[in-house]
C-alpha positions in Angstrom: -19.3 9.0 -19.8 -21.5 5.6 -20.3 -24.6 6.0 -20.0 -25.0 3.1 -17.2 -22.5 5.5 -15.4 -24.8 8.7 -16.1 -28.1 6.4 -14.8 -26.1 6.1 -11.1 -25.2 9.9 -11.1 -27.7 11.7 -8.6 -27.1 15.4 -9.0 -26.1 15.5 -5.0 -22.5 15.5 -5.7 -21.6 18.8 -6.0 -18.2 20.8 -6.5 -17.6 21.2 -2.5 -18.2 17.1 -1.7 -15.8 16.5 -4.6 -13.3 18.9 -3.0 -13.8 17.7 0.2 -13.1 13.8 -1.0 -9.8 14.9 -2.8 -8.4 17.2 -0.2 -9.5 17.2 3.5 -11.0 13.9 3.7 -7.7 12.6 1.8 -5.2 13.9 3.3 -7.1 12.9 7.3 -6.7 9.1 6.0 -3.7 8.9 3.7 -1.4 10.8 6.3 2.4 11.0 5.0 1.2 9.5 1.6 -0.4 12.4 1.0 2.6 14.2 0.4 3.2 11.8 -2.3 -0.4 12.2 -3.9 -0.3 16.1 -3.8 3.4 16.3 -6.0 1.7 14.2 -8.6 1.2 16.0 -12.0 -2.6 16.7 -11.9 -3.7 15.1 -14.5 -3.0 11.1 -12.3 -4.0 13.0 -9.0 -7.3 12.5 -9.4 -7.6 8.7 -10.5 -5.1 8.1 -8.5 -6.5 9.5 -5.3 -9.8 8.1 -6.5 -8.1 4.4 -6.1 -6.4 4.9 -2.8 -9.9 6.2 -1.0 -11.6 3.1 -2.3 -8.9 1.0 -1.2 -9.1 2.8 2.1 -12.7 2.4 2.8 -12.3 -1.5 1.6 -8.9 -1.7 4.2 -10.9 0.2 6.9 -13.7 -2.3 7.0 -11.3 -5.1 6.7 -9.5 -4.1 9.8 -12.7 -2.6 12.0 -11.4 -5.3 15.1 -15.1 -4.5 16.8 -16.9 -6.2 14.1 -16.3 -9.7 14.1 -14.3 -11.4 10.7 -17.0 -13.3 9.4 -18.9 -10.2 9.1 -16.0 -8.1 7.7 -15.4 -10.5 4.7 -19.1 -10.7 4.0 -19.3 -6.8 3.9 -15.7 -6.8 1.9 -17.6 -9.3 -0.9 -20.4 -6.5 -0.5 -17.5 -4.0 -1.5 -16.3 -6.4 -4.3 -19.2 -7.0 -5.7 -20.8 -3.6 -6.0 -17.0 -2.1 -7.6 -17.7 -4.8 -10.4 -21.1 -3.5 -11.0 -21.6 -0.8 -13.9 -24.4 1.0 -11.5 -23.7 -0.3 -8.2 -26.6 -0.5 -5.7 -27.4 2.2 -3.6 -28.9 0.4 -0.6 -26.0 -2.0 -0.4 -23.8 0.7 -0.2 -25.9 2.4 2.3 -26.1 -0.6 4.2 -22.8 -1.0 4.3 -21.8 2.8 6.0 -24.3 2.0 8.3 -23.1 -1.0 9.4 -19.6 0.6 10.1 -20.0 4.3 11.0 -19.3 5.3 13.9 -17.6 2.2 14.9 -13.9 3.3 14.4 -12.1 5.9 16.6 -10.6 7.6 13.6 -12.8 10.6 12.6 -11.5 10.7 9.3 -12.2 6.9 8.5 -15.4 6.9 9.9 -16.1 10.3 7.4 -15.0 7.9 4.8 -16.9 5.3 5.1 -20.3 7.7 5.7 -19.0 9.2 2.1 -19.3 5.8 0.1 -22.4 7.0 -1.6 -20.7 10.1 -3.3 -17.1 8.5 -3.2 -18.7 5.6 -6.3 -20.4 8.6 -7.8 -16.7 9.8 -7.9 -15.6 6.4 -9.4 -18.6 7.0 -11.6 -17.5 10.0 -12.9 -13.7 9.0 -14.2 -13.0 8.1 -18.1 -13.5 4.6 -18.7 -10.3 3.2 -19.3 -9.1 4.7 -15.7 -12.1 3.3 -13.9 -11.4 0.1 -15.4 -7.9 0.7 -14.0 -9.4 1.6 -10.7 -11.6 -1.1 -9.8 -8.6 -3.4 -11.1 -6.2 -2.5 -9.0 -8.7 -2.1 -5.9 -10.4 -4.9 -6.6 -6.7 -7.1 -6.5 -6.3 -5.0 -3.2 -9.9 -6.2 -1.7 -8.2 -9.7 -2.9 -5.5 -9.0 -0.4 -7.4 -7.8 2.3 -9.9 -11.4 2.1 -6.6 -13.4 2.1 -5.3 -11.8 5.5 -8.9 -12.8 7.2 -8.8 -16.2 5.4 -4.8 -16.8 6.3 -5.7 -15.2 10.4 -8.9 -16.2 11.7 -7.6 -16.2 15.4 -8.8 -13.4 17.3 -5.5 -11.9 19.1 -7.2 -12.5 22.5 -6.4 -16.2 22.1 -2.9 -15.7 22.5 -2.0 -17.9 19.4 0.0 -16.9 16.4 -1.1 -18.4 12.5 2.2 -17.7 10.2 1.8 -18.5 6.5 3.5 -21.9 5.2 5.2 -21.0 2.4 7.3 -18.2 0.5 5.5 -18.0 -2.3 2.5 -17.1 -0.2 4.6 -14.3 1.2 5.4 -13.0 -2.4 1.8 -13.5 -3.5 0.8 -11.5 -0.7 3.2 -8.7 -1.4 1.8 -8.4 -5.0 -2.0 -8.5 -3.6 -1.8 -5.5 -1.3 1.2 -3.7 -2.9 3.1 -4.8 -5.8 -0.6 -4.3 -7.6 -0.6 -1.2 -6.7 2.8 -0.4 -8.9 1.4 -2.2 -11.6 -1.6 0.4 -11.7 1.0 3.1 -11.3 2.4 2.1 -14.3 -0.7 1.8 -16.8 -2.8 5.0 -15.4 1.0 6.8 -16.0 1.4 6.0 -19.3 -2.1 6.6 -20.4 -2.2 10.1 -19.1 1.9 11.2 -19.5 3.0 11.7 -23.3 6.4 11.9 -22.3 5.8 8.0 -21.3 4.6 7.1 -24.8 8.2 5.9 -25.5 7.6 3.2 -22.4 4.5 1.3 -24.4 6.3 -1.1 -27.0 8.2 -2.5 -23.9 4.9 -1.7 -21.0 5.6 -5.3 -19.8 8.7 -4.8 -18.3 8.4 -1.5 -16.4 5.0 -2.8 -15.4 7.1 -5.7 -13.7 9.4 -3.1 -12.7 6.3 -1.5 -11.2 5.1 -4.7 -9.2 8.3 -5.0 -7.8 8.8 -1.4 -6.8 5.5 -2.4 -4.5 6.7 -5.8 -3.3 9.7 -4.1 -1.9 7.9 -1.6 0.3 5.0 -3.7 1.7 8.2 -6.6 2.4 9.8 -3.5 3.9 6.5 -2.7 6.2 6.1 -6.5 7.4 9.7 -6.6 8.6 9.1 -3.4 10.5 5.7 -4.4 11.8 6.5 -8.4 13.1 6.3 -7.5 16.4 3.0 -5.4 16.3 1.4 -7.8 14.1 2.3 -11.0 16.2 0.2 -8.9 19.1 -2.9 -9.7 16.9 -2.1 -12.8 15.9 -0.5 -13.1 12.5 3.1 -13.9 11.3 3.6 -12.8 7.9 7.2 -14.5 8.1 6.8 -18.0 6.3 6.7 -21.3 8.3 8.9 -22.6 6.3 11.4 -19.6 7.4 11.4 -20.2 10.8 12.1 -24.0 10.2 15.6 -22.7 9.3 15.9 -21.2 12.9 14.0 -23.9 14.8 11.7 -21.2 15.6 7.8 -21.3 16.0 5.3 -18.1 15.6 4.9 -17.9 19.3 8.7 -17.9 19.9 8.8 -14.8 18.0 6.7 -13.4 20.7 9.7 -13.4 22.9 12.1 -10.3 22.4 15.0 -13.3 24.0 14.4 -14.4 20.8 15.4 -11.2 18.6 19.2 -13.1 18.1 17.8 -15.9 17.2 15.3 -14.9 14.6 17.7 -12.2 12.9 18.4 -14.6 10.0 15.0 -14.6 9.1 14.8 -10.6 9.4 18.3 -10.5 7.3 16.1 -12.8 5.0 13.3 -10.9 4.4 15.9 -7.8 4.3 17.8 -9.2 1.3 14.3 -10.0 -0.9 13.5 -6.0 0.0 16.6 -5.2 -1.5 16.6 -6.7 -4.6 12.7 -5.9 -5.0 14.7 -2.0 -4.3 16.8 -2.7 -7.6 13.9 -2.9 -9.7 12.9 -0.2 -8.3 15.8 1.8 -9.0 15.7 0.9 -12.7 12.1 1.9 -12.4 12.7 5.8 -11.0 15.7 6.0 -13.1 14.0 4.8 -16.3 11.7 7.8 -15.9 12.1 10.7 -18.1 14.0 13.6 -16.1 11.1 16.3 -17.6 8.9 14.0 -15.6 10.1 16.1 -12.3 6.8 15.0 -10.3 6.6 12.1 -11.4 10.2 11.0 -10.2 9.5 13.0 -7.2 6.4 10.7 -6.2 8.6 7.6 -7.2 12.2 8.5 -5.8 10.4 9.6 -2.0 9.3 6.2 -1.3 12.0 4.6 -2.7 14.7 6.3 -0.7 12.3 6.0 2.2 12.1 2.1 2.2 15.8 1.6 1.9 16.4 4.1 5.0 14.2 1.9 6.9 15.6 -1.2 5.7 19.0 0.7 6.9 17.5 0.9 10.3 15.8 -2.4 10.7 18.6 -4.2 9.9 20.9 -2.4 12.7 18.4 -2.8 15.3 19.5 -5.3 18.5 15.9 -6.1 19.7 14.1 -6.5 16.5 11.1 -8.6 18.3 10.5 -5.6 20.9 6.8 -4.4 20.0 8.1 -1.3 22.2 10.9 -0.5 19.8 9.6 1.8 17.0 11.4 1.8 13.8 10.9 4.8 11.8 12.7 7.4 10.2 12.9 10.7 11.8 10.4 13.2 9.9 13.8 16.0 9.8 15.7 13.0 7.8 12.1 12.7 5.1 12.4 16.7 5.1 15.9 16.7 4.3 15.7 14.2 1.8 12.5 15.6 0.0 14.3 18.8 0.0 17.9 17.5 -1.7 15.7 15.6 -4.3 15.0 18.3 -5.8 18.4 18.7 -7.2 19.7 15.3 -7.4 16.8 14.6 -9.2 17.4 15.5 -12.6 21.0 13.2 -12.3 20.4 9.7 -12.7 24.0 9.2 -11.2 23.3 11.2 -8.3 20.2 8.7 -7.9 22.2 5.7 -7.9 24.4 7.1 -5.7 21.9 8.0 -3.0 20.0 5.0 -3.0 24.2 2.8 -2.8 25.0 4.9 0.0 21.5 4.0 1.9 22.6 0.5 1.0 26.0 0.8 2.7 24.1 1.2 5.7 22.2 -1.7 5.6 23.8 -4.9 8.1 23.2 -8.0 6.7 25.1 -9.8 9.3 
């Protein structure tokens, strides 16, 4: 540990608050993902989880609706600024949970954002190359997070819809709030896996592998999310994209229009699917000794392409009142199979071709 670290160390975090950060608190804001955390092999769970309740606190402020979006970016620069900082300030960070406590309706978030104080101290107390992992890959996420209030400024009461121009906005997006996210995943796995040593003379391309792995899920959450997200104003679907159709952002607020606007939903469906091939390289690549490892890799995986499965058969694809997600026994069964067609890269292929059989891209 650095001694700049050591200086921003009070002795208040004890065993139970770090317990209580990595388990109950956790689990109360990472829901399903949690599963995902918990299979991990234990020497990533705690960097890891570490990085995903930073992230959290940052995405927590940034979506706080009461508090107005000038004064959530400031306090997200706050957040920026003091990750960047070897001992981070305590009254900014104070300032900061009292400015948002007690504002959301989620117990849990609110408990995380009263814990920022002991959750750096956390931070603090992680080897130096994985906090300089950390605060990379949450500080590309905070990134993310000031881009969606930049790209949306209109308040959903207005009734108006902002889409972003361009595709490459929509992929630069994808790797801000996600596809960063499997980059990390990558670099914090090989630094703490031996059997991943073999992956470093060619780091580059699974880290890509990685990136895309996280594009495809996030593309895979706009496409199921269009119609909740055009309730509060934003249109992650590219202007350009709904030129092709002769559609504006607003139209898509019809569900008359779900017809329509399927070629932009089969669009964004076949970008998911090819991000899904790196991504099958990706789970596949990994050693089979690296059982919870793959596990963490193949659930999401297998989870995406079901959902693109569904998405894509779905009649009113605008209808905000139309939930797509798979059914928890399907995630059960699936978790529980994995188990034995994970150690068969053929029976992973297989799976995830099947899953794509389902898929309509008509």
């Amino acid at each position: 540990m650095s001694p700049e670290s050591a200086s921003f160390l009070p002795r208040s975090l004890d065993d139970v608050q770090r317990n209580y950060l990595l388990t109950d608190l956790l689990q109360g804001v990472s829901r399903s993902f949690y599963l995902t955390l918990r299979v991990l092999p234990a020497q990533l769970r705690e960097p890891i989880s570490v990085a995903y309740l930073l992230a959290r606190a940052a995405d927590t402020i940034a979506d706080t609706e009461v508090v107005s979006a000038r004064k959530r970016g400031a306090s997200l620069q706050h957040l920026r600024t003091q990750l960047q900082l070897d001992v981070p300030s305590h009254t900014v960070l104070e300032r900061l949970q009292v400015g948002f406590t007690g504002q959301l309706d989620h117990a849990f978030e609110n408990e995380l954002l009263a814990m920022l104080l002991p959750l750096f101290e956390l931070l603090a107390r992680q080897t130096v190359p994985d906090r300089m992992m950390i605060r990379k890959v949450v500080l590309t996420l905070v990134d993310g997070m000031l881009s969606d209030l930049e790209s949306f400024p209109v308040a959903k009461k207005s009734g108006d819809v902002t889409a972003l121009e361009r595709g490459d906005q929509l992929d630069r997006y994808t790797y801000l709030v996600a596809g960063c996210v499997g980059e990390f995943w990558t670099d914090i796995s090989i630094a703490h896996i031996d059997a991943l040593q073999c992956w470093q003379p060619s780091q580059e391309r699974y880290s890509q592998w990685g990136i895309r792995f996280g594009k495809g899920l996030q593309l895979t959450n706009i496409l199921r999310d269009v119609p909740r997200d055009l309730c509060i104003g934003r249109c992650y679907l590219p202007q350009s994209w709904l030129d092709e159709v002769a559609l504006t952002p607003n139209d898509l607020m019809k569900v008359t229009n779900s017809a329509t606007a399927r070629p932009l939903l089969i669009k964004g469906i076949r970008q998911a699917l090819e991000h899904f091939t790196a991504a099958e390289h990706y789970v596949v690549a990994l050693p089979r000794r690296c059982v919870r490892l793959r596990l963490a890799a193949l659930w999401p995986m297998l989870i995406g392409l079901k959902t693109l499965a569904q998405l894509s058969q779905q009649s009113r694809w605008l209808d905000a009142t139309v939930v797509c997600k798979v059914e928890r026994q399907w995630v059960y069964r699936m978790m529980l199979l994995s188990c034995a067609a994970l150690f068969s890269n053929l029976a992973v292929k297989w799976w995830c071709a099947r899953i794509r059989k389902a898929v309509s891209l008509t």
